[in-house]
Each structure stands twice: as structure tokens, then as C-alpha cells.
C-alpha positions in Angstrom: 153.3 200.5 241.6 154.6 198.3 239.3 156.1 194.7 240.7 157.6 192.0 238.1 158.2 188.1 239.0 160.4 185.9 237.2 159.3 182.7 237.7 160.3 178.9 236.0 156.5 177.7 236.7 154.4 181.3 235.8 151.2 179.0 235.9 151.5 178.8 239.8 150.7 182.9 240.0 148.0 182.7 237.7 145.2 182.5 240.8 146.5 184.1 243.5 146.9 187.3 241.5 143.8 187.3 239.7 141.4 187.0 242.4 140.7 188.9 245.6 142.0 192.2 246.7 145.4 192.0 244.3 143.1 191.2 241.7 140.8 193.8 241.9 144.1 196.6 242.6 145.3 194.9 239.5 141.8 195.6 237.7 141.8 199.4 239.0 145.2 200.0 237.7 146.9 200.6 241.8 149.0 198.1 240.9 150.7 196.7 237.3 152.0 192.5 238.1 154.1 191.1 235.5 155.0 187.6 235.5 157.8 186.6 233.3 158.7 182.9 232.3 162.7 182.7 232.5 162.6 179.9 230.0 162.2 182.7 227.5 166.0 182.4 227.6 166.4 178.6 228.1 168.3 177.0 225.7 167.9 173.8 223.5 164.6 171.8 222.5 162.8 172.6 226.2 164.0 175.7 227.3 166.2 174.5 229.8 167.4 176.8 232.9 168.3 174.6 235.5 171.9 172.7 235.3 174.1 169.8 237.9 176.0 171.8 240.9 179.3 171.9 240.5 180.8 169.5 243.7 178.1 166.7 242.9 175.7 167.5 245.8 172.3 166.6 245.0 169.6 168.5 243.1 170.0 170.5 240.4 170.5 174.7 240.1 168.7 177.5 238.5 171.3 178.9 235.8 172.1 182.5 236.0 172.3 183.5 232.1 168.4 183.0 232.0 168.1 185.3 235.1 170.6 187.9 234.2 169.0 187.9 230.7 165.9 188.8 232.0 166.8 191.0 234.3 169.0 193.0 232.0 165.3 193.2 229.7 163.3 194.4 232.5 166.1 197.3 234.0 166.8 198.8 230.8 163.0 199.8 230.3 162.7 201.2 234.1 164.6 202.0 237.1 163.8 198.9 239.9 164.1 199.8 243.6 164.3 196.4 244.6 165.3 193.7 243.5 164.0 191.0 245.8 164.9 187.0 245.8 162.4 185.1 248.1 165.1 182.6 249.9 164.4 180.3 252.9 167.2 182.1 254.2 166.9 185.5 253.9 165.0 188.1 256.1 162.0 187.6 257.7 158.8 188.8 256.3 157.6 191.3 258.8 154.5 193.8 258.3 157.1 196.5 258.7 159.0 195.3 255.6 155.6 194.7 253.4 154.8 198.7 254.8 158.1 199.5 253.4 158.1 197.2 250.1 154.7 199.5 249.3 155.9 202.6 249.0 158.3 202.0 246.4 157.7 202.6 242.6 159.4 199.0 240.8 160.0 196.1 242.2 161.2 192.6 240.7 160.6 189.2 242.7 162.8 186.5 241.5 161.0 182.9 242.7 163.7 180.4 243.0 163.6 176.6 242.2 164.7 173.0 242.5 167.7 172.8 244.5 168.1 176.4 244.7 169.9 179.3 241.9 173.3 180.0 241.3 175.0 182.0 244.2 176.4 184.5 242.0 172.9 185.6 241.3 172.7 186.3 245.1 176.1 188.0 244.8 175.6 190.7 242.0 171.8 190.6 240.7 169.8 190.6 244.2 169.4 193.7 246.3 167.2 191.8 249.2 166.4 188.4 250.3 162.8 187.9 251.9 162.2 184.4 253.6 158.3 183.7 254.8 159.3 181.2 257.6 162.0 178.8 258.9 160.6 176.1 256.6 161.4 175.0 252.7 158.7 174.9 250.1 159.2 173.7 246.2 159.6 176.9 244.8 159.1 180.6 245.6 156.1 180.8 244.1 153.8 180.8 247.0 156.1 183.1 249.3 155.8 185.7 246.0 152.7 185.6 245.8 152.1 185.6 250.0 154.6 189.1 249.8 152.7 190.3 246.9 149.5 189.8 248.3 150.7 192.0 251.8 152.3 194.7 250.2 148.9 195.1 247.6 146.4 195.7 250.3 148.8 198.5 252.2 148.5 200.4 249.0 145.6 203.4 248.9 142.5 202.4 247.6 143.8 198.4 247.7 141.2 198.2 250.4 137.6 199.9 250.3 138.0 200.5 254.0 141.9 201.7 254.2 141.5 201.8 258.1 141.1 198.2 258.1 144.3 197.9 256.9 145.5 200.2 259.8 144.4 198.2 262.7 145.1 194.5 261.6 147.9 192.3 263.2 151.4 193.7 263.6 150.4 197.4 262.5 151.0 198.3 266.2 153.3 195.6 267.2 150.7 194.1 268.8 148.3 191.6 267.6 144.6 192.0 267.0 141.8 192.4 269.5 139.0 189.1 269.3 136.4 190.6 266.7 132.6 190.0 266.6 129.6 190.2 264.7 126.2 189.4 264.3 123.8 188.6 265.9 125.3 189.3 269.5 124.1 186.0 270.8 124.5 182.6 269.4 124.3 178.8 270.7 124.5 180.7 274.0 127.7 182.6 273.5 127.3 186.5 273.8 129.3 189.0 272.1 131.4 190.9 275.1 129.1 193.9 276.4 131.0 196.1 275.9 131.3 196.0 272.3 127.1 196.9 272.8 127.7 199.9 274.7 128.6 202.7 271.8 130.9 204.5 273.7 134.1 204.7 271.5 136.6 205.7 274.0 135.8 202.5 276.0 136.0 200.1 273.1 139.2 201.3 272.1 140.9 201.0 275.8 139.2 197.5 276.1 140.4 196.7 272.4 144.0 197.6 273.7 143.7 195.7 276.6 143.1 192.6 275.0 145.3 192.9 271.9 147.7 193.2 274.7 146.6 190.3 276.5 146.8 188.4 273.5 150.3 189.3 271.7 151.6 188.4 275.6 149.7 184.6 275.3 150.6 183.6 272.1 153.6 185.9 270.4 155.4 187.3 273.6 158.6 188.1 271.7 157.1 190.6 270.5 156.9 192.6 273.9 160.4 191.3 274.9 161.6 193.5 271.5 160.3 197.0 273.0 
């Protein structure tokens, strides 16, 4: 898999995709990250890519030329199957979508900035708009690399133990069961019994029964969508 960001502030990637699980995917060849300055095609003394709104509102706009420059670089070497625009208002991040997003071949993230990019970007460049949560943030730096960083581990041999993958939060449409380790005892507080007993079939119903119990406490729309 191959996955390209164009980004006005490349620095802010530099640790979150070096390090960890994407890093070492990165280090094993799973996955090829590219991240592309758009002032490459700024113009003038410092690379400028950012410009007034037309209608005077406040904060100033990310200029399309430098994105549809870049853009016309990167799709003219491969075929993209996404081009994705992380947006405060776009779709929800879900783990369906990340399980999705990592089967494809190319995809490009485009991490807006300051007040926001020209909506004719939006109009004729982007393909899909991802949003990590009702909230704004300075740039879309973070959310690209918080996408990045859940599409990674989904792909084979991302993860040393690819079932772990398989049972975390959301897989199921549930949320995960309370985990444990040692030592079974601490300050008092035991680890559940029967977690001790070694018979799988039993783990696995009482695992159920409290992923259950838990989506219902704390993320109950998530029953209410079956």
C-alpha cells in the first residue's frame, strides 16, 4: 500500500510515522508514506499557498493551484483510489471505513489549514471527506496521521499478532471486553476467575457478555443501529 499526504507543515508527520507500529510497517516495506510539502508550488520569496477569502470573512484559505499542482505530479505517476481530504465536516471516522481505506492500493490525504482550502478543491479534486470528531483542530495533520495510523495496523503483518487486530473495539460493533494481566492479584484486586479457569469456550461467552455490557454503558448507539 502506498498512501501520500500533502501537507503545508510536513514537520508535524515526521514522529507519528516514524515510530511504533506505522513505523515499523514502513521499515518492512507493508506500507510506502510519502509526505509532500505543497509549498513546492508556492509562489514568491516564502512559498506562499494560503490567500484572503473572497467576501472578507476572517482567516485566510489554502490556494488550490498548489494543491492541484501537486496532485496532478502524484496521479500521473500512479492510479489513486482515493483521494481523501480530512475536513471537520466530512464523514465520520469509523473502524469500518479504516477496514475499507486498507484494502486499497494508493491513497492520497490532503491535510487542510488555517481557515480552511478553497471549495473548488472539495468540488473537483477530492473523492472523500473523513472528519475524526465534531470538534476543530489547527490543521489536519493530527487527524492524517490518527487515519494513517488505523488503517496501518489492519494491514497483514502490520501487527505481529494479526488476531489482535481482530478482536479490538468496533471490529464486532461492540466494544472490548475489560482485559487483564499479571500477576492475578494486586493491592487486593483479583483478576475475574474465570479468566483462570482455561476453558476457552467459557472465556469467550463471558468475554461477550461483558463487551456487551459495556458498549450498552458507555456507547449505547451502537446497539440502537442493529
Amino acid at each position: 500500500m502506498r498512501i501520500d499526504v500533502l501537507s503545508v507543515v510536513p514537520e508535524l508527520l515526521d514522529s507519528p510515522l516514524s515510530h511504533s507500529i506505522v513505523g515499523r510497517a514502513r521499515k518492512k516495506g507493508i506500507v510506502e508514506i510519502h509526505v509532500h510539502n505543497l509549498r513546492k508550488y508556492g509562489k514568491g520569496r516564502y512559498k506562499q499557498v494560503d490567500d484572503y477569502s473572497f467576501g472578507g470573512d476572517a482567516g485566510m484559505v489554502m490556494k488550490i493551484e498548489p494543491v492541484f499542482m501537486m496532485l496532478e505530479e502524484l496521479t500521473a505517476e500512479r492510479k489513486y483510489d482515493e483521494v481523501i481530504y480530512m475536513s471537520p465536516d466530512g464523514e465520520i471516522m469509523s473502524q469500518a471505513m479504516c477496514n475499507q481505506l486498507s484494502c486499497k492500493e494508493n491513497i492520497i490525504i490532503l491535510c487542510g489549514h488555517y481557515k480552511g482550502i478553497d471549495q473548488r478543491i472539495r468540488d473537483y479534486l477530492i473523492t472523500k471527506e473523513i472528519s475524526c470528531g465534531n470538534y476543530v483542530v489547527s490543521g489536519g495533520e493530527i487527524p492524517a496521521a490518527l487515519l494513517i495510523d488505523s488503517i496501518v495496523r489492519l494491514i497483514p503483518g502490520a501487527i505481529g499478532d494479526e488476531q489482535s487486530a481482530l478482536s479490538d473495539s468496533f471490529q464486532d460493533g461492540l466494544l472490548s471486553p475489560p482485559i487483564y494481566t499479571r500477576p492475578a492479584e494486586f493491592n487486593g484486586w483479583k483478576v475475574p476467575e474465570i479468566l483462570l479457569c482455561g476453558d476457552p469456550k467459557k472465556i469467550q461467552e463471558w468475554q461477550y457478555e461483558k463487551a456487551l455490557e459495556r458498549t450498552r454503558k458507555f456507547r449505547p448507539e451502537m446497539l440502537d443501529e442493529d
